[in-house]
C-alpha positions in Angstrom: 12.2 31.2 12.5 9.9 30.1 9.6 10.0 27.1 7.3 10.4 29.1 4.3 13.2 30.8 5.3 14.8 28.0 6.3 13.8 26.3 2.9 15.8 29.0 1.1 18.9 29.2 3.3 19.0 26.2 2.8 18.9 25.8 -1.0 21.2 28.6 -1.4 23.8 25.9 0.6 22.8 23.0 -1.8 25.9 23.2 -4.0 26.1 19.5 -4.9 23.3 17.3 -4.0 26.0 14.4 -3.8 27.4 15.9 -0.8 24.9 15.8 1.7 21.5 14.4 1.5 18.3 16.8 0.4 16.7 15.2 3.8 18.2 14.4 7.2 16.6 11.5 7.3 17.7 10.4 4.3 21.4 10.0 5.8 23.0 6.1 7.0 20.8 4.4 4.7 22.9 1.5 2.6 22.2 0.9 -1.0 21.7 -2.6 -0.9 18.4 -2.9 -2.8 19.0 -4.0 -6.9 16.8 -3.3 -9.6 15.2 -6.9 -9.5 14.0 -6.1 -5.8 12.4 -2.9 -6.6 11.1 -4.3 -9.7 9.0 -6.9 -7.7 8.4 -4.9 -5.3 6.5 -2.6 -7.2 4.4 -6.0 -8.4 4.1 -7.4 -5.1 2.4 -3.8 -4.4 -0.3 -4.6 -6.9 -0.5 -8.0 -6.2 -2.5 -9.3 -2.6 -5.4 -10.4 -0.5 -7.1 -7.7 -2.3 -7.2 -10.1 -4.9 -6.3 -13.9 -3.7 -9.2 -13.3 -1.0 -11.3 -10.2 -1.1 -12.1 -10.5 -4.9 -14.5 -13.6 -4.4 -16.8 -11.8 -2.0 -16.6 -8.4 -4.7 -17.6 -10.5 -7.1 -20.3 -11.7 -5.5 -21.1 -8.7 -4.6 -20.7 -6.4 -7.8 -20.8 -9.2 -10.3 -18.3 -9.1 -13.5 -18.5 -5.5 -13.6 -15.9 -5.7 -11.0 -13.7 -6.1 -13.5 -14.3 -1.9 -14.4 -14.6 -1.1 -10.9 -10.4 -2.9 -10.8 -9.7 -0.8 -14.4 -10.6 2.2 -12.9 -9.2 2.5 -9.3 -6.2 1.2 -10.8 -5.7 4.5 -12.8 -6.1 6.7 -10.7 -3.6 4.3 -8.1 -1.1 4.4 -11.2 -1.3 8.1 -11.5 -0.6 8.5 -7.4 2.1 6.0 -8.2 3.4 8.3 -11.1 3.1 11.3 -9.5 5.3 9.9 -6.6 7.9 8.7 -9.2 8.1 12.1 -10.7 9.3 13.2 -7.4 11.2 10.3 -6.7 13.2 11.2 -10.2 13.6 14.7 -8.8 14.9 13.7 -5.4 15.1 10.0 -4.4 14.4 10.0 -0.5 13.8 6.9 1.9 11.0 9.7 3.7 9.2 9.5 -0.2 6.0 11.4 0.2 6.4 12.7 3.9 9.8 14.3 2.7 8.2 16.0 -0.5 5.5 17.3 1.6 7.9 18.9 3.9 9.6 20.2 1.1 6.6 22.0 -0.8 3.7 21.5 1.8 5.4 22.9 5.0 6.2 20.5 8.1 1.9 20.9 8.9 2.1 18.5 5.7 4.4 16.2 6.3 3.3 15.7 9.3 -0.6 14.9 8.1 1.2 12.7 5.5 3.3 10.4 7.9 0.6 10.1 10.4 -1.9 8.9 8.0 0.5 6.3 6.2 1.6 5.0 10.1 -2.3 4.7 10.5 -3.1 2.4 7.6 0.5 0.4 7.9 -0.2 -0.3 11.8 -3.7 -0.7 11.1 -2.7 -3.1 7.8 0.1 -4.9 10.1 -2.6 -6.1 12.2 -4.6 -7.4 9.7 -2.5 -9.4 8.2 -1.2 -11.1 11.4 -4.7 -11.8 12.2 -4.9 -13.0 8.3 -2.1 -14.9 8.6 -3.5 -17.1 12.1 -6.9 -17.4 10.4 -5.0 -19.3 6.9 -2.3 -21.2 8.9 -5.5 -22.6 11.3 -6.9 -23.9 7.6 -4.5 -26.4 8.2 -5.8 -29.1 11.2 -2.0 -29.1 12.4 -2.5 -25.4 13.9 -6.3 -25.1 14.4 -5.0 -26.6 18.3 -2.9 -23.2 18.5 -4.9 -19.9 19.5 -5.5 -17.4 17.4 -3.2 -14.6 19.2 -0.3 -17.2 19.4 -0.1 -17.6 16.0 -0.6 -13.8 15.2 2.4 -13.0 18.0 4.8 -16.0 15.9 4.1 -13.9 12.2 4.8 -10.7 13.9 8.1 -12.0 15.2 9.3 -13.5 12.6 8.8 -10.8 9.1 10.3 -8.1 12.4 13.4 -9.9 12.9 14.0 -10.1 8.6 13.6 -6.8 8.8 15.6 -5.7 11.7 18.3 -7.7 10.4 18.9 -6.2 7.2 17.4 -4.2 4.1 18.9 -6.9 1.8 16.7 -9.5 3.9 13.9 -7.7 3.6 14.4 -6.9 -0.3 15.2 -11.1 -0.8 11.8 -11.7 1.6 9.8 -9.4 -0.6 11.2 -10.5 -4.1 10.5 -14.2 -3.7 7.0 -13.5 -2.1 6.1 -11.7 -5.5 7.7 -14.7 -7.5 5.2 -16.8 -5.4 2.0 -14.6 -6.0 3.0 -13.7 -9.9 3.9 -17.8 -10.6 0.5 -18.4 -9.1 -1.6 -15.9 -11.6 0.2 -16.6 -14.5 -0.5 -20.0 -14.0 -4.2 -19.5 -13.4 -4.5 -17.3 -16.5 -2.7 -20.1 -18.4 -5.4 -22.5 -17.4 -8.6 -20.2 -17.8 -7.6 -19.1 -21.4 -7.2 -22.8 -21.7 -11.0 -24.1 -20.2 -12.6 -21.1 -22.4 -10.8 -21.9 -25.6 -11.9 -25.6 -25.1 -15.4 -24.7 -23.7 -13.9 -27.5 -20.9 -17.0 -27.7 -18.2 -16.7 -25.9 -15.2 -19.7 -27.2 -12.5 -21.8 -28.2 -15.3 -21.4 -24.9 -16.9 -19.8 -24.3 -20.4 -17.2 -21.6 -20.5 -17.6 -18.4 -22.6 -19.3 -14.8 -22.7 -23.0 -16.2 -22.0 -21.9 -16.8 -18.1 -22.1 -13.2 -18.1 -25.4 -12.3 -19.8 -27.2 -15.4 -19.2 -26.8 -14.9 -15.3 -27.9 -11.0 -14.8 -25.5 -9.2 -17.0 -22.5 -7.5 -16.1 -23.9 -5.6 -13.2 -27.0 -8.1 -11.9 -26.9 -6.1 -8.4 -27.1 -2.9 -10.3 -25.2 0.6 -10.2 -24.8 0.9 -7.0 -23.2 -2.6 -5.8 -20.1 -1.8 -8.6 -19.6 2.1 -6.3 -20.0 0.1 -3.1 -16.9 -2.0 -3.5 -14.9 0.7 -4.8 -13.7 1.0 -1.1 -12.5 -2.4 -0.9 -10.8 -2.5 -4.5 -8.9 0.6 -3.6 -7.5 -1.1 -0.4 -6.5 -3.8 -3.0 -4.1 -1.3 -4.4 -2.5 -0.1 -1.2 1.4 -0.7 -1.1 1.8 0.1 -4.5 3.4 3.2 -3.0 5.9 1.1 -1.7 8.2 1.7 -4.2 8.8 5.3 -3.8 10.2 4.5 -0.8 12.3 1.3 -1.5 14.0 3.9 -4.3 16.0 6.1 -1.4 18.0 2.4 -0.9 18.4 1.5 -4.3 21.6 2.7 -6.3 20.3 3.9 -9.2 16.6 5.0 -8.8 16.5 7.3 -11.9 16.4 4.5 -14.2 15.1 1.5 -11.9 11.8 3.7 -10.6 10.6 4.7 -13.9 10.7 1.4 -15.6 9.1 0.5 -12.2 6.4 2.7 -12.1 5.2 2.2 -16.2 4.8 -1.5 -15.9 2.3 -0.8 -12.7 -0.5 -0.3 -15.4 -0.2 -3.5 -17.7 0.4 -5.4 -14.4 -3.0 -4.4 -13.0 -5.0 -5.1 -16.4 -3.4 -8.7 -16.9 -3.6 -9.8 -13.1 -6.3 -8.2 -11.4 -8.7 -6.9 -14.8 -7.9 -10.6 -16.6 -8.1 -12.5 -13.8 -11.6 -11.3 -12.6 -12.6 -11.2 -16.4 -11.7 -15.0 -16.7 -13.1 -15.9 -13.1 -16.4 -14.3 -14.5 -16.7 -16.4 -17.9 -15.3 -19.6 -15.9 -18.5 -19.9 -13.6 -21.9 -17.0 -12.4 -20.7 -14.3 -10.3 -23.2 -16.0 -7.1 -21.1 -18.8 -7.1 -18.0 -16.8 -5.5 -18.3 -16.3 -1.7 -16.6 -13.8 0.8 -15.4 -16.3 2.7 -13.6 -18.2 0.3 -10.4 -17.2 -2.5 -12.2 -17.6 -6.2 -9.3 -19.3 -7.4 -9.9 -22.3 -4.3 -13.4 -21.8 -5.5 -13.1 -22.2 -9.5 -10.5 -25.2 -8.9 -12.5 -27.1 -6.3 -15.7 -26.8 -8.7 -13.1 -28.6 -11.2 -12.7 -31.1 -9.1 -8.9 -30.7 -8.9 -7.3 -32.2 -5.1 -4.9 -30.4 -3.0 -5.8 -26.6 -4.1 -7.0 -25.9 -0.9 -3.6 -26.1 0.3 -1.8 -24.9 -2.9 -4.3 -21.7 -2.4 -4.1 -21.3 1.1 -0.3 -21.0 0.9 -0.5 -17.9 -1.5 -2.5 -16.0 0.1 -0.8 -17.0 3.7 2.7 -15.5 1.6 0.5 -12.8 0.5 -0.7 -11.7 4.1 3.1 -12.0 4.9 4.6 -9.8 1.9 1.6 -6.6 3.4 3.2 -7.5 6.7 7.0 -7.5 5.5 6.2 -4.1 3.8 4.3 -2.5 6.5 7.2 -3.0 9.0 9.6 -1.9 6.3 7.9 1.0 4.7 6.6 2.3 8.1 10.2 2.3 9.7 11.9 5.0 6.8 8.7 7.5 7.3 8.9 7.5 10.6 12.8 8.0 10.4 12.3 10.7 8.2 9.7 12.0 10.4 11.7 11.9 13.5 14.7 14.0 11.8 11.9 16.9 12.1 10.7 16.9 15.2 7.5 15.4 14.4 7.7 11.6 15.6 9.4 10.2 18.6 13.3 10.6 18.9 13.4 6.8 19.5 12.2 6.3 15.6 15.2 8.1 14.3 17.9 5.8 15.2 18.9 3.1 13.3 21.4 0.0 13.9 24.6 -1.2 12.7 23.0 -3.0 9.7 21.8 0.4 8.5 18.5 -0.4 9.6 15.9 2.0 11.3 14.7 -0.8 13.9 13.2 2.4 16.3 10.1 2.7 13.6 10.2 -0.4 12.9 9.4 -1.5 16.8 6.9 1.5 17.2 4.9 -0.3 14.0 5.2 -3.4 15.4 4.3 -2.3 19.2 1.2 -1.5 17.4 1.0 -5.1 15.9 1.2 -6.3 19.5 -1.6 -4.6 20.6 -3.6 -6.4 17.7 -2.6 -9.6 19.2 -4.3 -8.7 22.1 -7.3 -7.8 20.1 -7.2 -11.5 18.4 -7.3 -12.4 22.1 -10.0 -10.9 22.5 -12.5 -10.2 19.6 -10.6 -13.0 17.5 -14.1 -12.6 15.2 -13.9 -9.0 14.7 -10.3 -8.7 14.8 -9.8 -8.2 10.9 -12.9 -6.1 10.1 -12.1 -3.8 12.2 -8.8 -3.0 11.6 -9.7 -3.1 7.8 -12.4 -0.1 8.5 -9.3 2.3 10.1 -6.7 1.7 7.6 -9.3 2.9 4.5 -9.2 5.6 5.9 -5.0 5.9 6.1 -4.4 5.5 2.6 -6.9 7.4 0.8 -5.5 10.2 3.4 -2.1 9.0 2.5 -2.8 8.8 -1.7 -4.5 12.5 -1.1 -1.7 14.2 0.5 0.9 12.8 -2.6 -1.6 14.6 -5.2 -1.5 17.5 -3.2 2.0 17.5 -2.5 2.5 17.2 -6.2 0.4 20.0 -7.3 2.8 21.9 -4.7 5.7 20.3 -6.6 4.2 21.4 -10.3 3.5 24.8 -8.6 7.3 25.4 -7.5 8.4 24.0 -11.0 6.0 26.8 -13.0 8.0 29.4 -10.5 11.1 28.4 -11.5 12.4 27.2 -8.1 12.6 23.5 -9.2 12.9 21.7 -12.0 10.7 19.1 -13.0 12.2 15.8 -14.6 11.8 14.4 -18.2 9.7 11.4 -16.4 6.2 13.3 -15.5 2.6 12.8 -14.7 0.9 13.4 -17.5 -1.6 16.6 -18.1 -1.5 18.2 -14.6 -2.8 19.9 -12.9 -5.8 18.4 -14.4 -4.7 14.6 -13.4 -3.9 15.6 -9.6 -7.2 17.1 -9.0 -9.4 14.6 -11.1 -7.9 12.2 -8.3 -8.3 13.9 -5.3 -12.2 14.0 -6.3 -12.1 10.5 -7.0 -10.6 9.2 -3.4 -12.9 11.7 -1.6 -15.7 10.8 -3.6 -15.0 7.1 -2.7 -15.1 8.1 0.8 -18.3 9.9 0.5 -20.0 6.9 -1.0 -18.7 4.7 1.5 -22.1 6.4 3.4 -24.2 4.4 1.4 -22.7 1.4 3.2 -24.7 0.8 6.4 -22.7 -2.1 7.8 -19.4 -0.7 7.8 -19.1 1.6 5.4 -21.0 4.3 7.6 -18.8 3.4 10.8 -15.5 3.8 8.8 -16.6 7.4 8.3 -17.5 7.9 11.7 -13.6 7.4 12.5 -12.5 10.4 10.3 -13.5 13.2 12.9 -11.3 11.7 15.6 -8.3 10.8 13.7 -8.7 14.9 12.9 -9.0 15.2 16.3 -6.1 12.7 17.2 -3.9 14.5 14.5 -4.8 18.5 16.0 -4.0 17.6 19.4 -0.5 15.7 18.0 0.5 18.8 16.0 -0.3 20.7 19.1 2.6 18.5 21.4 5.0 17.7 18.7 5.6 21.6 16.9 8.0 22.8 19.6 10.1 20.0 18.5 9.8 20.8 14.9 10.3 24.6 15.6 13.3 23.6 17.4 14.5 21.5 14.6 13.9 23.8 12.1 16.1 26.7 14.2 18.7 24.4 14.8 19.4 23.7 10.7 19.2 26.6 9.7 21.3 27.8 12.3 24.3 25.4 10.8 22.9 26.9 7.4 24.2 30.1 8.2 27.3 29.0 10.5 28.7 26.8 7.4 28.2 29.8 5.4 
């Protein structure tokens, strides 16, 4: 029995999209998430260690060019975002991208799709419960406690808000935005105010000559700027989140739109203004990997307690990636399941409407980085980091592509595509694509881990042939079974 058959037969049943949903795996869910949750939810997306932590050492690194590097990855992550939204207008779905790749990719598509997000989420889960031990040890209270115990602790706790409820999770995520969007508004509020004044900063006088008196805006040169490209697109990840927060929200035609447009003056005030003000405050050199530039730029000021102020941002930060890995992970692998193509287990959900089967497989995963803070507690992070680069450009890829598929279908008359659009496709879709591959390609030029991260890609392929090979009975046998109550309602 093919897929496209069943794709018809089954379209010729839709009378009334209200009656049943588009996607089997879209069915149980409650629709307890309002517009403020999605609303901060899409910020949280945009906002995290990416930037609290990572932007120091990119800085460093790239110098104030890095604030291009953060302009332009951020388009092209706003016009994945935007081409998800335009299919989330179409057809809101908890499954998001996996379920619009089954619908115009084939189940060989979907498949690919939800793999490679479960890759960098589990991946992702386990660096931020290693994140999470390595801030809360900053504190001489915990530095007694081992690393794994107080990886296993964060684990348990952001699974049980999540098990217990979408509402939970929704309340968890909104106020750990309202914590992460207090803290940069603040922080832009007082480096407009130390420019305007000139107010020393470390013996150095505010203002555009921190930039050209100290090597320009790329002193490293070209090639330092492509090199963190990798790392500044990590930054973005989650901001796909809110495709698939809109399949439990109750009105996701009007609240995913409004979403999705804000994404782009979000990521030029926080993340563009914020690395722009960092670089007239003090030199580039003076931030360090291993320290958040904000705990850096407010310790040079001689201002007590930021350490701690600091530390507890990014600690919420590293919590919110957790929170949404658990959640997002959970409704793909649902939707997943409902095909044939994940574990039965992942389908079913609890009383509270929640799909705790994903949820536990994601989080099984999470346990087995415990026992990796156990055992390289070091190497723990980078090496999860290195994996789940490669999850989300995979995962950004196959939405493009599963949008040209959409655009395709729409041209054919099949589907109808909705006033809210990505803008000048098919040229925007494939401009993208090049862009993600090409930052893979580059990531070559990285000896230290760049290189290694690369060396990963031929056996995830070869993890994800051998998969399709054990799972497509099951999604055959799916597939025969729907349409055969097609045709039996008819």
């Amino acid at each position: 029995m093919s897929k496209d058959a069943l794709n018809t037969a089954t379209d010729a049943s839709r009378t009334d999209a209200s009656q049943a949903p588009a996607d089997a795996g879209d069915a149980g869910y409650s629709k307890a998430l309002k517009s403020r949750h999605i609303n901060m939810i899409a910020i949280g997306g945009a906002i995290g260690t990416g930037l609290f932590l990572g932007a120091g050492g990119r800085l460093h690194d790239a110098g104030p060019a890095l604030v291009f590097a953060y302009l332009i990855c951020g388009i092209f992550a706003y016009f994945v975002v935007r081409a998800l939204g335009e299919m989330v207008v179409y057809r809101p779905s908890s499954g998001s991208f996996v379920s619009y790749a089954r619908e115009f990719l084939g189940e060989k598509g979907a498949y690919v799709a939800g793999w490679m997000y479960f890759l960098n989420w589990s991946m992702t889960g386990i660096a931020d419960i290693t994140a999470v031990a390595l801030y809360t040890q900053y504190w001489s209270a915990f530095t007694s406690i081992p690393q794994w115990v107080l990886a296993l602790i964060a684990l348990a706790v952001v699974l049980s808000v999540n098990l217990v409820s979408v509402k939970y999770f929704g309340e968890m995520e909104f106020w750990f935005s309202i914590i992460k969007v207090a803290t940069l508004v603040a922080f832009l509020f007082v480096g407009i105010f130390l420019v305007a004044t000139q107010h020393p900063v470390d013996g150095h006088t505010p203002g555009l000559h921190m930039i050209t008196d100290n090597g320009g805006w790329m002193p490293s040169g070209t090639m330092a700027v492509v090199l963190v490209m990798q790392g500044v697109v990590f930054a973005y990840a989650a901001l796909e989140l809110v495709g698939v927060a809109a399949g439990e929200t109750a009105e996701p035609q009007k609240v995913v739109p409004r979403a999705v447009n804000s994404i782009m003056w979000r990521v030029g005030l926080f993340y563009c203004g914020s690395v722009l003000l960092l670089a007239l405050l003090l030199p580039s050199t003076s931030y360090t990997s291993g320290e958040s530039p904000f705990v850096t730029l407010f310790s040079k000021l001689g201002v007590g307690g930021v350490g701690d102020i600091m530390n507890l941002v990014v600690l919420t930060a590293a919590m919110s990636s957790l929170n949404s890995g658990l959640y997002s992970t959970g409704r793909i692998l649902r939707s997943m399941a409902m095909s044939g193509s994940a574990p039965k287990f992942t389908a079913k959900m609890n009383k509270n409407q929640v799909p705790f089967g994903g949820i536990l497989l994601t989080a099984g995963v999470g346990v087995l980085g415990v026992g990796l803070n156990y055992l390289l507690p070091a190497e723990a992070f980078e090496i999860v980091i290195e994996v789940s680069s490669i999850g989300i450009i995979g995962t950004w890829v196959m939405i493009m592509v599963a949008h040209l598929a959409f655009v395709r279908r729409a041209k054919q008359g099949l589907v109808e595509r909705p006033k809210f659009r990505l803008p000048f496709s098919p040229v925007t879709e494939i401009v993208t694509i090049v862009f993600l591959l090409s930052v893979l390609a580059l990531m070559w030029n990285d000896e230290e881990t760049g290189r290694k991260t690369l060396m990963l890609i031929p056996v995830v392929g070869v993890l994800l042939f051998i998969g399709w090979f054990r799972v497509r009975r099951n999604v055959d046998r799916v597939a025969t079974d729907e349409l055969t109550k097609v045709t039996d309602g008819n």
